[in-house]
mmCIF file of the C-alpha atoms, coordinates in Angstrom:
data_MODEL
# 
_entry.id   MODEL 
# 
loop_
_atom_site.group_PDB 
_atom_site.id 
_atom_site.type_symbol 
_atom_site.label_atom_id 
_atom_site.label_alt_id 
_atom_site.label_comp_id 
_atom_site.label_asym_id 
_atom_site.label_entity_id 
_atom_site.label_seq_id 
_atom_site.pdbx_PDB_ins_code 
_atom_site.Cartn_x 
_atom_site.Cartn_y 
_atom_site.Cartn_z 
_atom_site.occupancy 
_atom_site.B_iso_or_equiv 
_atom_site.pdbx_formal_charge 
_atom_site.auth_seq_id 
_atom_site.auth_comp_id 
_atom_site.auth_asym_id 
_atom_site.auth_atom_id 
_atom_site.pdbx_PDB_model_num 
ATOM 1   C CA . UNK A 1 1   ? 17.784  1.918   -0.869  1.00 0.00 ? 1   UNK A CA 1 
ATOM 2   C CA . UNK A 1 2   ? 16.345  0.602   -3.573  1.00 0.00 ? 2   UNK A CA 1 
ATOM 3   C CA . UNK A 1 3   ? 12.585  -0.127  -1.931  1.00 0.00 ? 3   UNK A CA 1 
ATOM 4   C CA . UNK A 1 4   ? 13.401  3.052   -0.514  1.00 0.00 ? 4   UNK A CA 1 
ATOM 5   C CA . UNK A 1 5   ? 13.168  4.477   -3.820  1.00 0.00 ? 5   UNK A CA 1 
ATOM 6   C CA . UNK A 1 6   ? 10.072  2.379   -5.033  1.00 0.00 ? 6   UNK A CA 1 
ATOM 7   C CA . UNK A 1 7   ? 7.935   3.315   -2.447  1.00 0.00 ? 7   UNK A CA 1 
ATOM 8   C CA . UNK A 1 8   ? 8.999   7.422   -3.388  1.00 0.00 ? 8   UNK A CA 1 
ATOM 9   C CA . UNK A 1 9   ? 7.981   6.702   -6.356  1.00 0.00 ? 9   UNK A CA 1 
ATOM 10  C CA . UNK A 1 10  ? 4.676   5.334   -5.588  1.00 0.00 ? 10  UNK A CA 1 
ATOM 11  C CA . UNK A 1 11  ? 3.522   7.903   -3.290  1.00 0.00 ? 11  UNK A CA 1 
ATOM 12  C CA . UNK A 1 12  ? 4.974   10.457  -6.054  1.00 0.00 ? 12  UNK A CA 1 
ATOM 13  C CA . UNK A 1 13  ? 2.413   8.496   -8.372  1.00 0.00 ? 13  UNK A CA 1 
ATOM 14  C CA . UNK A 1 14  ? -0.415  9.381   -6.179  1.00 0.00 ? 14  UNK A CA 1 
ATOM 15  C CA . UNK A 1 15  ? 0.647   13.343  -5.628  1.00 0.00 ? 15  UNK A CA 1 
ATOM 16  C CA . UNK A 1 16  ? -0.054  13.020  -9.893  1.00 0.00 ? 16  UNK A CA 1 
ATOM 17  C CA . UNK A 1 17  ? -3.315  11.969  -9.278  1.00 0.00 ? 17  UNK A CA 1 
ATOM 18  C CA . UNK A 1 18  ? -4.738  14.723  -7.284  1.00 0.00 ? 18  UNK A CA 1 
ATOM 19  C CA . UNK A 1 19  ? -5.031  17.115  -10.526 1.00 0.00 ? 19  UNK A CA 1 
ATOM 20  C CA . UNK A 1 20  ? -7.660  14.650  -11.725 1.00 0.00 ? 20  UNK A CA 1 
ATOM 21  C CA . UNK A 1 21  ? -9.051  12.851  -8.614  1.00 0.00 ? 21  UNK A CA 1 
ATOM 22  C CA . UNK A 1 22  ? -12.779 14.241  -8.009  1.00 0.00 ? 22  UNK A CA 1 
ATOM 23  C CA . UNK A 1 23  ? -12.931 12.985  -4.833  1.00 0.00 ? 23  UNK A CA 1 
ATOM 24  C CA . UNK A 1 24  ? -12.115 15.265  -1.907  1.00 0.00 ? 24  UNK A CA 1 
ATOM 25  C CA . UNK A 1 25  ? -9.132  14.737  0.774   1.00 0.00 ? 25  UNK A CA 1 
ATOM 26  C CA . UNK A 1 26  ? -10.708 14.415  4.214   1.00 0.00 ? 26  UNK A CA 1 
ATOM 27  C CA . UNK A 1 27  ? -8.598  14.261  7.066   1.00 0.00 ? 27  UNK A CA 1 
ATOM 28  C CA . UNK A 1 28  ? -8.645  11.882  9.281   1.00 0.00 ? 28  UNK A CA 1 
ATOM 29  C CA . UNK A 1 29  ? -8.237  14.152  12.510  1.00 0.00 ? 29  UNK A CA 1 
ATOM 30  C CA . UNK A 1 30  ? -7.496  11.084  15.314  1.00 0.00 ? 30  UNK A CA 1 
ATOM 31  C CA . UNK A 1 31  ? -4.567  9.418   15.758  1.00 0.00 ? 31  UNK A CA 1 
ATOM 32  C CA . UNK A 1 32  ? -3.329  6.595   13.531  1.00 0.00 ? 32  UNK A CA 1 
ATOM 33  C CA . UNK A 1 33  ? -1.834  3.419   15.885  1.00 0.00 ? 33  UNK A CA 1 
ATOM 34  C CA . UNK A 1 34  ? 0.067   0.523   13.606  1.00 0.00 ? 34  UNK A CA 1 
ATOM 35  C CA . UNK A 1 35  ? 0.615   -2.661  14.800  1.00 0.00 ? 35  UNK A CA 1 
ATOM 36  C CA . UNK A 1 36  ? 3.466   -3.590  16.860  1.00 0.00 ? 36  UNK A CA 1 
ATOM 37  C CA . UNK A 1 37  ? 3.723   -6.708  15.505  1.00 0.00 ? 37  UNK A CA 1 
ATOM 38  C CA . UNK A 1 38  ? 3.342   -8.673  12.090  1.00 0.00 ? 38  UNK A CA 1 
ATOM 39  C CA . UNK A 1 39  ? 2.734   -12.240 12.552  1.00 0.00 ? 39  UNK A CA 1 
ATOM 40  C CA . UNK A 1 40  ? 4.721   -12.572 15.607  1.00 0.00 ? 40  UNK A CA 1 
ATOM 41  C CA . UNK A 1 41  ? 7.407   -10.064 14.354  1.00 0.00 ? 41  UNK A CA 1 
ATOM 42  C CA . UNK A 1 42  ? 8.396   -7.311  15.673  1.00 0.00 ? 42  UNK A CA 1 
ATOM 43  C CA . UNK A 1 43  ? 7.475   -3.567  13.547  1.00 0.00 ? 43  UNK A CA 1 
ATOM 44  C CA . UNK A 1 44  ? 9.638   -0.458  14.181  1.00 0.00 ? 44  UNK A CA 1 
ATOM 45  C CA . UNK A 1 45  ? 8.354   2.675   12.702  1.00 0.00 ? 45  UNK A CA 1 
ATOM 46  C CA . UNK A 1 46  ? 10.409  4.671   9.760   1.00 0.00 ? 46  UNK A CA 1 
ATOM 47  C CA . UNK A 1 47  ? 10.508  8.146   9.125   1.00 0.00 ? 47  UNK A CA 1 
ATOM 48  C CA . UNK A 1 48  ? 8.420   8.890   6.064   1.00 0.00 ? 48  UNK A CA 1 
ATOM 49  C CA . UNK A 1 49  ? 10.728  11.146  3.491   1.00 0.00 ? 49  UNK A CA 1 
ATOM 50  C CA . UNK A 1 50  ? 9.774   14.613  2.761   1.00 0.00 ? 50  UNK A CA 1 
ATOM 51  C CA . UNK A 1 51  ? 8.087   13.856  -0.704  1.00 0.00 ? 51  UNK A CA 1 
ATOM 52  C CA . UNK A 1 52  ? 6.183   11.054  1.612   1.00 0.00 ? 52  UNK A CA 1 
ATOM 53  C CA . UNK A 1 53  ? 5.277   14.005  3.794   1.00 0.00 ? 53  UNK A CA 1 
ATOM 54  C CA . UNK A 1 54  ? 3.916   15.754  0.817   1.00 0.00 ? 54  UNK A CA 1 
ATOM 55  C CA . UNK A 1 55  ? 1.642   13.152  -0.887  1.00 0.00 ? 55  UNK A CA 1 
ATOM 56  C CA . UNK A 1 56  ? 0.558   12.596  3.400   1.00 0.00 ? 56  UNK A CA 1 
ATOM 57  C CA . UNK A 1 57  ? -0.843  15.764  3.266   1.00 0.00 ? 57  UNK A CA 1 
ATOM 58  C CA . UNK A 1 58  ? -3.099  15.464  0.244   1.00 0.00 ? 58  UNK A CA 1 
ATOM 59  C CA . UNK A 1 59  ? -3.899  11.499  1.089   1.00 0.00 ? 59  UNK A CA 1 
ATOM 60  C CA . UNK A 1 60  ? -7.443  11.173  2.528   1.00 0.00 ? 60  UNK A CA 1 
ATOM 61  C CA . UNK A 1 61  ? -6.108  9.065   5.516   1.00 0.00 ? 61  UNK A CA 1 
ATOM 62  C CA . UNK A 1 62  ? -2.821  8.165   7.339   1.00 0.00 ? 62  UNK A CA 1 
ATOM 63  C CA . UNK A 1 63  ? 0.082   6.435   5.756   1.00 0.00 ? 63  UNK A CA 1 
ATOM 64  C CA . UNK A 1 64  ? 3.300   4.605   7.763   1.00 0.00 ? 64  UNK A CA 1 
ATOM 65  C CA . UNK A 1 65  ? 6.067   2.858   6.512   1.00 0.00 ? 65  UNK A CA 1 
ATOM 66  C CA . UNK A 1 66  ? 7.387   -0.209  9.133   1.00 0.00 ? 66  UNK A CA 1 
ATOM 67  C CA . UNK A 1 67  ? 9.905   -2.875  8.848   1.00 0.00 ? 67  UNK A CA 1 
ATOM 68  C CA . UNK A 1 68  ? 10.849  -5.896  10.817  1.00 0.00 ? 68  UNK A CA 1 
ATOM 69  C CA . UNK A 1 69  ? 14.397  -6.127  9.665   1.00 0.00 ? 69  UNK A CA 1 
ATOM 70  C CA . UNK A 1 70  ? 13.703  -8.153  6.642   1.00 0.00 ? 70  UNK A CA 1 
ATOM 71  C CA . UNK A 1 71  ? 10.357  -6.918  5.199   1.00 0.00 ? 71  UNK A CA 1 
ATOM 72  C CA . UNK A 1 72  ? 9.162   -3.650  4.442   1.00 0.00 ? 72  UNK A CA 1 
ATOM 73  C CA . UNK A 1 73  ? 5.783   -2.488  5.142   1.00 0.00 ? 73  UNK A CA 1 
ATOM 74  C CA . UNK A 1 74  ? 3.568   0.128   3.853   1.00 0.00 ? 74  UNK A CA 1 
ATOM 75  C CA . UNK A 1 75  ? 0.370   0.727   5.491   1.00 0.00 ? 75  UNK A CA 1 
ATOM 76  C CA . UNK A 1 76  ? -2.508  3.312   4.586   1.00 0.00 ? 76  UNK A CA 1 
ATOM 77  C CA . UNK A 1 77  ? -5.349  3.823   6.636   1.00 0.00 ? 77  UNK A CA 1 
ATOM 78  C CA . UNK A 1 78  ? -8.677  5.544   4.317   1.00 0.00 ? 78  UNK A CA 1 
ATOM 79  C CA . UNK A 1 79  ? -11.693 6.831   5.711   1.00 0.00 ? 79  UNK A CA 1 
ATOM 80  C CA . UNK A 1 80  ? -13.710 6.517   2.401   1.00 0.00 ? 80  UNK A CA 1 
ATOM 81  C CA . UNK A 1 81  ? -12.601 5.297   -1.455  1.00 0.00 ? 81  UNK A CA 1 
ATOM 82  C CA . UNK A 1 82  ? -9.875  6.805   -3.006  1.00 0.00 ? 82  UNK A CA 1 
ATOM 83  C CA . UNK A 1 83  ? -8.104  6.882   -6.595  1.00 0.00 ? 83  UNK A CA 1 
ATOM 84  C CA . UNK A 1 84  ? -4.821  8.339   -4.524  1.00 0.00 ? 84  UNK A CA 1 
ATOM 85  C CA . UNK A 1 85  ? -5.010  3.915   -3.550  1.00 0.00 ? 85  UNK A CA 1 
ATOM 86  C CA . UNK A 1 86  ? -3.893  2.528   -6.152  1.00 0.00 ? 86  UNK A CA 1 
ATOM 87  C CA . UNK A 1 87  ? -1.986  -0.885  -7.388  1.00 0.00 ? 87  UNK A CA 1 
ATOM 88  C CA . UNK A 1 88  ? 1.826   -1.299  -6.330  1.00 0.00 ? 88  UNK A CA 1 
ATOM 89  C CA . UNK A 1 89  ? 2.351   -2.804  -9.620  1.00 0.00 ? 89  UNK A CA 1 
ATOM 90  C CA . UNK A 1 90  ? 1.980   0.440   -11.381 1.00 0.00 ? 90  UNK A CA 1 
ATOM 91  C CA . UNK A 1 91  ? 4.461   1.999   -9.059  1.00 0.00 ? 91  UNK A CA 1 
ATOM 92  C CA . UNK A 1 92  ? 6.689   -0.360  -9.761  1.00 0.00 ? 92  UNK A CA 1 
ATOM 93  C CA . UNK A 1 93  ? 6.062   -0.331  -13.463 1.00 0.00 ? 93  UNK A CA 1 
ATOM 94  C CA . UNK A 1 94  ? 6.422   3.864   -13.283 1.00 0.00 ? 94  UNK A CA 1 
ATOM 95  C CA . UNK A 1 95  ? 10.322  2.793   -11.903 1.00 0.00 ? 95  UNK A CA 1 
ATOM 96  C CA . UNK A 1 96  ? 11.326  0.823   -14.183 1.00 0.00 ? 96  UNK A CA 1 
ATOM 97  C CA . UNK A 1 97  ? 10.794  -2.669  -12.706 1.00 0.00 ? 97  UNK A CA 1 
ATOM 98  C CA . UNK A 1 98  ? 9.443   -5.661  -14.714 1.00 0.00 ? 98  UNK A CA 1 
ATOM 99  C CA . UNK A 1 99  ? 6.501   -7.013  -13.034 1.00 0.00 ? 99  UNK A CA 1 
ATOM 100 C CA . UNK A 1 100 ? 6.681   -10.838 -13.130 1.00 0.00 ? 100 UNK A CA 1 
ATOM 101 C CA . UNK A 1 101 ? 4.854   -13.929 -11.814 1.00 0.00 ? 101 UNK A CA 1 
ATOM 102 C CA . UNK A 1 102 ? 1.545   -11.957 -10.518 1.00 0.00 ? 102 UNK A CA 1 
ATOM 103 C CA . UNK A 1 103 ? -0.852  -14.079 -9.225  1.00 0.00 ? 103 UNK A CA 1 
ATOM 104 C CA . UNK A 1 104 ? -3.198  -14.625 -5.843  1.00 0.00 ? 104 UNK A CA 1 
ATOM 105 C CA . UNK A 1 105 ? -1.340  -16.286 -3.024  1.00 0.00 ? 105 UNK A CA 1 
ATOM 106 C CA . UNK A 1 106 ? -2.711  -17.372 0.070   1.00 0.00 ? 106 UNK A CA 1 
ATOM 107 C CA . UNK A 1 107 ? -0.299  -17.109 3.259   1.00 0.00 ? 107 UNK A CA 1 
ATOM 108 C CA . UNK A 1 108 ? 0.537   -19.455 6.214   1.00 0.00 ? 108 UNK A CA 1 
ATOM 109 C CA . UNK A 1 109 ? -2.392  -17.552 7.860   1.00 0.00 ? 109 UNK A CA 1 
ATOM 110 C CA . UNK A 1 110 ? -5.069  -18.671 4.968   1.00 0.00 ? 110 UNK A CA 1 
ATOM 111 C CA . UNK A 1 111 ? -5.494  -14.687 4.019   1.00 0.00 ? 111 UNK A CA 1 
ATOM 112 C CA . UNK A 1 112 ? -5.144  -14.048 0.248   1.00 0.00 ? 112 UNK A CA 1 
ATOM 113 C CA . UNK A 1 113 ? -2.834  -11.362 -1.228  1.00 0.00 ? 113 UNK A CA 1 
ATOM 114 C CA . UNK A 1 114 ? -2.252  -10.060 -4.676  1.00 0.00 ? 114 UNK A CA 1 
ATOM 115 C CA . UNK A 1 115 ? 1.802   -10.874 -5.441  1.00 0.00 ? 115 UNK A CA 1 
ATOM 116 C CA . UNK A 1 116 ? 4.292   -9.791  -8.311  1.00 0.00 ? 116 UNK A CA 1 
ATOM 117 C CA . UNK A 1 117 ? 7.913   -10.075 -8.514  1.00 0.00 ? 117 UNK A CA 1 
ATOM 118 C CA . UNK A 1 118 ? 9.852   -6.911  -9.653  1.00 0.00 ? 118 UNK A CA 1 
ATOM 119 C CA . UNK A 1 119 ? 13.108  -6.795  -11.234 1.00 0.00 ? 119 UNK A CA 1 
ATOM 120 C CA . UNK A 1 120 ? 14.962  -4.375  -12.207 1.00 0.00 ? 120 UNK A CA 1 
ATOM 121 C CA . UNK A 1 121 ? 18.386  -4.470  -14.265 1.00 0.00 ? 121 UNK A CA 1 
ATOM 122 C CA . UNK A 1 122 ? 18.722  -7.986  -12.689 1.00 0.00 ? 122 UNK A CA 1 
ATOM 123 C CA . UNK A 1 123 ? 19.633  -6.654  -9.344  1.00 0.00 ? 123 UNK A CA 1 
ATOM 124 C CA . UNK A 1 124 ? 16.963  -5.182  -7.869  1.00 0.00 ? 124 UNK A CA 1 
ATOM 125 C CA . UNK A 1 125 ? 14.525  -7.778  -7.217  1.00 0.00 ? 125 UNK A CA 1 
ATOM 126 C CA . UNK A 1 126 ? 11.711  -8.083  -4.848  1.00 0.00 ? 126 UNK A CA 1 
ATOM 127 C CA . UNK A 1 127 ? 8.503   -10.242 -3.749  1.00 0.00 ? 127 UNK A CA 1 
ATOM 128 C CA . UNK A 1 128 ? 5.602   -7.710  -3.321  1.00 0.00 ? 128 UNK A CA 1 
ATOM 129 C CA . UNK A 1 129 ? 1.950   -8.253  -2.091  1.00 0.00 ? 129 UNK A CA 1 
ATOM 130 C CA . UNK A 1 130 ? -0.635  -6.179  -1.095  1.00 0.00 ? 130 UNK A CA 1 
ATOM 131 C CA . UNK A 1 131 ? -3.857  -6.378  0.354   1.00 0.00 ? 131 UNK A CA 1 
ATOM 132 C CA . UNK A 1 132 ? -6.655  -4.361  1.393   1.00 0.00 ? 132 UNK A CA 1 
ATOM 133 C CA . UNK A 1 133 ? -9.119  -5.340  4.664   1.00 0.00 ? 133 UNK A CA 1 
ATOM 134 C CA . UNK A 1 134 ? -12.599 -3.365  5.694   1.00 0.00 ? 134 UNK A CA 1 
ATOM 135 C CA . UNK A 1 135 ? -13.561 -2.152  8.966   1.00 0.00 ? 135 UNK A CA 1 
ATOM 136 C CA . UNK A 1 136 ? -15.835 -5.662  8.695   1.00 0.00 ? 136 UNK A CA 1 
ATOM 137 C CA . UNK A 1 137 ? -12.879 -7.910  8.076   1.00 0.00 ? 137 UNK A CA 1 
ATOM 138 C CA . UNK A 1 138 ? -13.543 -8.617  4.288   1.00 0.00 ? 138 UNK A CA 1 
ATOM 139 C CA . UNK A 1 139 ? -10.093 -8.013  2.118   1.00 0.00 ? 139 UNK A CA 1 
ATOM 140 C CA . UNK A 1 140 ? -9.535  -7.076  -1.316  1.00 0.00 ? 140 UNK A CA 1 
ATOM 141 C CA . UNK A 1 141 ? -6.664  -8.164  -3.347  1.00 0.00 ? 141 UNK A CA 1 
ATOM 142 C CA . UNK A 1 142 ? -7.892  -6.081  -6.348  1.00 0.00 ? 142 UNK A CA 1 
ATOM 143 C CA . UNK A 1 143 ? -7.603  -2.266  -5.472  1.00 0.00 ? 143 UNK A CA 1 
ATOM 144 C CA . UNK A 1 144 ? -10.404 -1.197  -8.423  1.00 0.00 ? 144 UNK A CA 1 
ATOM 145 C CA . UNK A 1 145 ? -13.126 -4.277  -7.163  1.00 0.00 ? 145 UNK A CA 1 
ATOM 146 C CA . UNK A 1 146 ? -12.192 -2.596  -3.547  1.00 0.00 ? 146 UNK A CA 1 
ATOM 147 C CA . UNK A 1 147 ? -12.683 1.092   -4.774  1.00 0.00 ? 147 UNK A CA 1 
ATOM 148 C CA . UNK A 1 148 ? -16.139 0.248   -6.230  1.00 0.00 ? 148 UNK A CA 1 
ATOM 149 C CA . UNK A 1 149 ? -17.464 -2.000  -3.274  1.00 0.00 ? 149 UNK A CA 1 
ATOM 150 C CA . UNK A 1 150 ? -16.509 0.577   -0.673  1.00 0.00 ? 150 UNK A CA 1 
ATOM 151 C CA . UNK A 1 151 ? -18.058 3.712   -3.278  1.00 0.00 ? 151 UNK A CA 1 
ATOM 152 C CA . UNK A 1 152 ? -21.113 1.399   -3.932  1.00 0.00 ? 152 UNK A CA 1 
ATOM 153 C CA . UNK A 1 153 ? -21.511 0.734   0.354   1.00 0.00 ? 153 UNK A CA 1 
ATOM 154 C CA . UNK A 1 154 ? -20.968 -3.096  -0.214  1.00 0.00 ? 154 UNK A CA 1 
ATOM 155 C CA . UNK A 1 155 ? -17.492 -2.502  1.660   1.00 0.00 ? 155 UNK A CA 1 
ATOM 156 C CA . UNK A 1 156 ? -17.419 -0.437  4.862   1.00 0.00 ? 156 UNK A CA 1 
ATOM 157 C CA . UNK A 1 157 ? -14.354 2.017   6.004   1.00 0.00 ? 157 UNK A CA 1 
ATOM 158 C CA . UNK A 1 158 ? -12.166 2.090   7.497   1.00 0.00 ? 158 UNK A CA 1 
ATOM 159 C CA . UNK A 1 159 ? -9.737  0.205   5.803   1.00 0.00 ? 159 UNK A CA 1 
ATOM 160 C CA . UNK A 1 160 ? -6.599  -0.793  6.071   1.00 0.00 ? 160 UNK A CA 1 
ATOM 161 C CA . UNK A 1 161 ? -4.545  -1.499  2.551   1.00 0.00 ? 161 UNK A CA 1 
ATOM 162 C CA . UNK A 1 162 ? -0.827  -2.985  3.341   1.00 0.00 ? 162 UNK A CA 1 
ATOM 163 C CA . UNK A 1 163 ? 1.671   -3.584  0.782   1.00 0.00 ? 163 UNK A CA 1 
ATOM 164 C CA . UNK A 1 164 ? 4.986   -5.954  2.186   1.00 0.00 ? 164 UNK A CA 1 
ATOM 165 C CA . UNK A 1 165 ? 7.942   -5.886  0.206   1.00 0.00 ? 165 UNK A CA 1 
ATOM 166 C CA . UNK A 1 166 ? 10.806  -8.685  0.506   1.00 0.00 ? 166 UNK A CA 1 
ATOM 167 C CA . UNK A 1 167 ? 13.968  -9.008  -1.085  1.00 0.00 ? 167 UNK A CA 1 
ATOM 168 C CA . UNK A 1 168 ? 14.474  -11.735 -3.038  1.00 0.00 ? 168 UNK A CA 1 
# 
């Protein structure tokens, strides 16, 4: 419930930055498949909440939320740079949560991720990281270095940005 409530949050942030994004929303007009699988677990789809619905309709791409039963996933597919993409930190911030312990971390699988610890109230705590890949392969961990190389044409779209989420 309480990721749950993060992740409204976050895509909430986003809806506040259409008054004063100059870019426009595209579409994209095919349909979005997600993995099935995250490093040999299995993903089931969940139903993206109404106010996730509503920042879906503005966001120039498609956006899913996953889990595997421990982790939760949230994937965004954009067709060309966006401000609506932003850092999960700030979401996180916007809740409430203290971001702690951010740093670069490379997984079992030698890719590199941007991760923070949130807490909140000294309950709520979770291990986020986030990454963003090109259509090229070449992945981001810093959301404003991505945003210029892909508006500059040093980074080509698609891309994929995840964010994972694990309780700690």
């Amino acid at each position: 419930a309480v990721f749950a409530l993060a992740m409204l949050a976050c895509l909430g942030l986003g809806l506040l930055g259409l008054a004063r994004s100059p870019e426009p929303a595209p579409r994209m007009t095919s349909f979005q498949e997600w993995p099935a699988d995250w490093d040999g677990q299995p993903l089931r789809p969940l139903a993206l909440s109404e106010v996730e619905h509503r920042f879906a309709s503005h966001f120039p791409g498609a956006i899913a939320r996953l889990t595997d039963g421990e982790r939760m996933f949230v994937m965004r597919q954009v067709a060309q740079p966006t401000r609506m993409l932003h850092p999960a930190a700030d979401c996180y911030r916007a809740l409430g949560y203290r971001i702690v312990q951010a740093r670069l971390e490379q997984d079992a699988r030698a890719r590199m991720w941007r991760c923070f610890n949130a807490e909140r109230g000294g309950v709520a705590k979770l291990r986020v990281c986030e990454r963003i890949v090109d259509a090229r392969g070449e992945a981001f961990t810093d959301t404003s270095a991505w945003y210029w190389a892909g508006a500059s044409g040093r980074s080509a779209g698609p891309w994929q940005a995840v964010t994972v989420a694990t309780p700690l």
